[in-house]
N, C-alpha and C positions, 0 to 999 in steps of 0.2 A: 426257909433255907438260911443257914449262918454266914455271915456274912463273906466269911473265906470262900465259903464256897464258888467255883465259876459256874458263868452262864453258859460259857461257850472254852472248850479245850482248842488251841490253834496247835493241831499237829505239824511237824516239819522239821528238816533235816537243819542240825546248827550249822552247816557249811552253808546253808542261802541267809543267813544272819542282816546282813539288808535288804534282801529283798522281804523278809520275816518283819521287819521294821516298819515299810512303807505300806506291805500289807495290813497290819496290824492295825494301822491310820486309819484306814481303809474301811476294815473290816468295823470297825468302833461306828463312826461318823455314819456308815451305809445302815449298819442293823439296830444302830440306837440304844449300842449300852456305851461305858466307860471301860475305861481301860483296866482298871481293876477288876472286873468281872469276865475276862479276861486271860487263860491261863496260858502262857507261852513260857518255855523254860530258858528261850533265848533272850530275854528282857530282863531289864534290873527291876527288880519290884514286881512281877508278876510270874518270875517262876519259881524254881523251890528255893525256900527259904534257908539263909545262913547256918549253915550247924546239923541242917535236916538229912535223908538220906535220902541222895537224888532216885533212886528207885523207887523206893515209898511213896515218896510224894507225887512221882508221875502216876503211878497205880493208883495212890489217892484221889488224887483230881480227875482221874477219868473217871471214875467210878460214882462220884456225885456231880460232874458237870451233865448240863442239859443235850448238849450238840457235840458233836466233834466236825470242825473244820480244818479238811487235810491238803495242804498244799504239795502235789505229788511234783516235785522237780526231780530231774536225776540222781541229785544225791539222795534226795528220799529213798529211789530206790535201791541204793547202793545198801540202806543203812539199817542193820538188822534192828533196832531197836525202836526204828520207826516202822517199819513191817511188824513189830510184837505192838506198841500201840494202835494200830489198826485192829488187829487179831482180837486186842482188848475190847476195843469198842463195839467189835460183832458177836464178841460174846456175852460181854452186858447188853447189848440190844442197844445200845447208843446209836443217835440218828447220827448217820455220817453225809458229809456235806463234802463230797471230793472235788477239788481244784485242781485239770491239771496243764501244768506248766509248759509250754514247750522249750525246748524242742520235744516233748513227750508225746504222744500220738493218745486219740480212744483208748486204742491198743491196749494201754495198761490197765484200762477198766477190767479187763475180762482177764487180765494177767497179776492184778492185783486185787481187783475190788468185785469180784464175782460178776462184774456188768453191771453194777450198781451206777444210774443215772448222774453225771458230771455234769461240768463246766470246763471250758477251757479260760485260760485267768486271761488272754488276750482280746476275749470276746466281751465287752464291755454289754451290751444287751443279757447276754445269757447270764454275763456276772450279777447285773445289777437285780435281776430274776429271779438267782439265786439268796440274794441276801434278803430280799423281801421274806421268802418261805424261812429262811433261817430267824428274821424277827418275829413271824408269825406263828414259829415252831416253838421258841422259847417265850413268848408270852410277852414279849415287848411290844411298845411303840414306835410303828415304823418314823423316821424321822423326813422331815419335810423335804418334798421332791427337790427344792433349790439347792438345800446341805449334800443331799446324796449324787448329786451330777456334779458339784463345786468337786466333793471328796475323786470322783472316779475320774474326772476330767487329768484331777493333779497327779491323779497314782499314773494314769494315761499318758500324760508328758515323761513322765521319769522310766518307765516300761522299757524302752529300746536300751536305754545304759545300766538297769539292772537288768536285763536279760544276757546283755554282751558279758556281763561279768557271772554268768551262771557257770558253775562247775560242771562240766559233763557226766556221764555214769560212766563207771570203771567196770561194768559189768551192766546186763537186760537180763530180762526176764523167760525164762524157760520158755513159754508158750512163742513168747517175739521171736527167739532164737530159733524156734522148731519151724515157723512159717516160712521165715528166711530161706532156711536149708531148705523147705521144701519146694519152695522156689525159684530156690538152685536149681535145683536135682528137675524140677521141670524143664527148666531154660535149657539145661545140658539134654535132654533126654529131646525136645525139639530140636534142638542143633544139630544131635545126631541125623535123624528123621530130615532134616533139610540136606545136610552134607550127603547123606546114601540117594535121597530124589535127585540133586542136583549131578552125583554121578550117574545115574542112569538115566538122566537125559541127557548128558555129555554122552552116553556112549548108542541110546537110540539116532542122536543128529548125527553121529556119524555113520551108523550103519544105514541112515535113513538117505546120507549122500550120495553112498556109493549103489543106490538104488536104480535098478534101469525101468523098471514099469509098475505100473500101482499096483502089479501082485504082489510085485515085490515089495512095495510098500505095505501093503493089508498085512503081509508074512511079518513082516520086523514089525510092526506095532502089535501084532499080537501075542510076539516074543519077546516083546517089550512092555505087554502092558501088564498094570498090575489090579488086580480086580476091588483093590480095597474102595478106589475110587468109583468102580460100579453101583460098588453095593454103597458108599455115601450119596452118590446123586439117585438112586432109586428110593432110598430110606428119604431123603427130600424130597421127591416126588411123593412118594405116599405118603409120608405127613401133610403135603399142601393140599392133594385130595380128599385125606380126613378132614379139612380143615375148611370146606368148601360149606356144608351147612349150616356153620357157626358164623360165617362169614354172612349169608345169605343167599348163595348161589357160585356156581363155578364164572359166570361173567363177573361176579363181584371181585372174587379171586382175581382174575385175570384184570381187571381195573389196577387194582391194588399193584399188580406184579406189576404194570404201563407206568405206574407213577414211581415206582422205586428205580428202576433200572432207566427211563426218560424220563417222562411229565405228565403231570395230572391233569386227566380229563373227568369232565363234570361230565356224571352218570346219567344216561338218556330214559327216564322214566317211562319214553315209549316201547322203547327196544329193552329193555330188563323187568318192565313192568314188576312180578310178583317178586322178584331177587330183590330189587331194589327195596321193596316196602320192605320186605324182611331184613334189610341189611338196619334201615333207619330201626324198626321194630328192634331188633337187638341192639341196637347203640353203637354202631360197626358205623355208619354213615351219619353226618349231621345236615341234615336238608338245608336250614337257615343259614349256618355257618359256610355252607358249599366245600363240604372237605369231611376226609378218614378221619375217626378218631381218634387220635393218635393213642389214647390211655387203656384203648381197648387189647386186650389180651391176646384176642387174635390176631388183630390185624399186624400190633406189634410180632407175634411170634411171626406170620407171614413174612413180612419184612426183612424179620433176621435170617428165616431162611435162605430168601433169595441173597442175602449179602455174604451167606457160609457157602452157596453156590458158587458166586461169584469170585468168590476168596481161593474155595478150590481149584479151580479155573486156573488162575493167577499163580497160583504155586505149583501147578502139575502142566507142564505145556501137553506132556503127552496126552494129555484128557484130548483137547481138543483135534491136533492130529491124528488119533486116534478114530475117531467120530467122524473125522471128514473122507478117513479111508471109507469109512463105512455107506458113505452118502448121508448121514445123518445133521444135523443143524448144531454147530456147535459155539454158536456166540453167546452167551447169556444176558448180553447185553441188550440184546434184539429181544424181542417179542414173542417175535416167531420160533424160535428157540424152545420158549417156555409150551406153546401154543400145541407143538409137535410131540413135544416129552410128555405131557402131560394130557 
C-alpha cells in the first residue's frame, strides 16, 4: 500500500470539528496506528491536500482506505455529503464502523445505516470493543491495555463539555419522523377511546342513581354495556385455557394466577402430583430454585394476561357493575374471580 494511502477513513460532519479532534486522539492511541494513516478532512495534514479537489480526494481516500469509521452526530445527519460518504462506503464494500453520538438514539441505525451493528461513543466498554475489531480488521497491532484505558479515560473526562457544545440536527430522519407521528396518531386515537368510556360512564352512574330496584339496575347496565369488553375477557379466558397444558395442568395455571394477583405459594407435590412433574418436566417450575420460571414463554404470557385483565377492569368500571348485577364475581384481584370464569 503507498504510503498516502489511509488505514482507516474518520467520516464526520465539520460542524463537530473538536469533538473530530479529541476523537481522532482517541481513535490513533485505542487502534495502534499514527495519525498519518489516518484520513480526516477536518485536520491540518491529514485531509485533502493544498491545491487538490476537495471532492476527489474524498472519493479518493475512501476508495483505498481499509475501514471507515463514522462518527454519526446530528450534524452528520443534517449533512448531504456525509450521507454520500456512507453510500460510498456501501458501495465499495468498505467495513463501516458506525459511532453514534447522542443525543442520537439506535434509531438512526435503521434510518441511516440499514441496522448495521454500532456503538454508542458514550459507552466506553462497547467503544473500547469496537476499536479492538477495528485493529484486528485492518491488520494492526493492538496496542497495550494500559495506553488504551490511559487514551479513553482522557477522551472520558472531556466527553460532558464536547457534548454540551454539539450542534443539534436542523432536521431527522424520515423513518424517526414517521414513528413519531405514528405515535401521535395513537396517543390521540386512545384519548379519544378514554374520553367516549369516560362519558358513558358519567352517564350509566347517573342513570345507575336514579335507580330504584336491581331490575332496574340489570336494565341500565345492559343499556349500558358495551360488549367489546365481553368478547376481551372471554378471548382471555380461552387463551389462559389453551394455555393450561403448556403450563402443566390447570392447578398449575391457577398457582401462577395466586402469585400474580397476591402471593406465591409453593406447589404441593402431593395435591398436583402429575401437573406438577409436568410443569418442572417443561421448565414452567424450578424445584431447587422453589419458584416459576420467570423466562418461560408461558408462564410469562400468563402473567401478562392476568395484568391486561386487570387493566381492563381499571379502565371500564362498568365491567365490573355490570357482573355484579349479574351475581357473577367481579374482582380480579381475588382468586375466586379467576376460579369461577374460568
Amino acid at each position: 500500500m503507498p504510503k498516502s494511502d489511509p488505514i482507516i477513513f474518520l467520516s464526520h460532519a465539520a460542524a463537530d470539528k473538536e469533538l473530530v479532534e479529541s476523537f481522532e486522539t482517541l481513535l490513533s492511541k485505542s487502534v495502534g496506528i499514527l495519525s498519518k494513516d489516518i484520513f480526516c478532512s477536518s485536520l491540518e495534514g491529514q485531509g485533502v491536500p493544498k491545491g487538490a479537489s476537495f471532492v476527489d480526494s474524498i472519493r479518493d481516500k475512501a476508495v483505498v482506505a481499509k475501514a471507515v469509521v463514522a462518527l454519526i452526530t446530528p450534524a452528520y445527519l443534517d449533512s448531504a455529503f456525509c450521507m454520500a460518504e456512507l453510500g460510498a462506503a456501501w458501495a465499495l464494500n468498505t467495513h463501516r464502523f458506525p459511532i453514534v453520538v447522542p443525543p442520537n438514539t439506535f434509531q438512526v441505525m435503521d434510518a441511516t445505516l440499514l441496522g448495521i451493528v454500532g456503538v454508542k461513543l458514550d459507552n466506553d466498554d462497547a467503544l473500547g470493543q469496537m476499536f479492538e475489531e477495528v485493529s484486528e480488521y485492518v491488520g494492526v497491532q493492538l496496542p497495550a491495555t494500559a495506553v488504551r484505558s490511559r487514551a479513553m479515560r482522557e477522551f472520558m473526562r472531556g466527553w460532558p463539555d464536547l457534548s454540551s457544545k454539539l450542534k443539534g440536527a436542523q432536521r431527522i430522519a424520515t423513518e424517526i419522523h414517521d414513528d413519531v407521528v405514528k405515535a401521535r396518531d395513537k396517543a390521540i386515537e386512545e384519548r379519544d377511546s378514554a374520553e367516549e368510556a369516560l362519558s358513558r360512564a358519567e352517564a350509566h352512574i347517573k342513570a345507575l342513581e336514579k335507580a330504584k330496584d336491581p331490575a332496574d339496575v340489570a336494565r341500565i347496565s345492559k343499556e349500558f354495556d358495551d360488549s367489546s369488553w365481553e368478547e376481551e375477557l372471554e378471548a382471555a379466558f380461552d387463551e389462559i385455557r389453551n394455555l393450561y397444558w403448556e403450563l402443566g395442568g390447570p392447578e398449575i395455571a391457577r398457582l401462577i394466577i395466586v402469585e400474580r394477583i397476591n402471593r406465591f405459594m409453593r406447589p404441593d407435590g402431593n395435591a398436583f402430583g402429575e401437573q406438577l412433574d409436568r410443569a418442572v418436566e417443561l421448565g414452567v417450575y424450578d424445584p431447587e430454585g422453589v419458584r416459576w420460571v420467570d423466562s418461560h414463554p408461558e408462564v410469562d404470557r400468563l402473567r401478562d394476561i392476568v395484568d391486561s385483565v386487570t387493566h381492563l377492569f381499571a379502565m371500564n368500571a362498568d365491567i365490573a357493575t355490570t357482573l355484579n348485577a349479574r351475581g357473577e364475581k367481579s374482582d380480579p384481584g381475588s382468586i375466586r374471580f379467576w376460579e369461577t370464569h374460568l
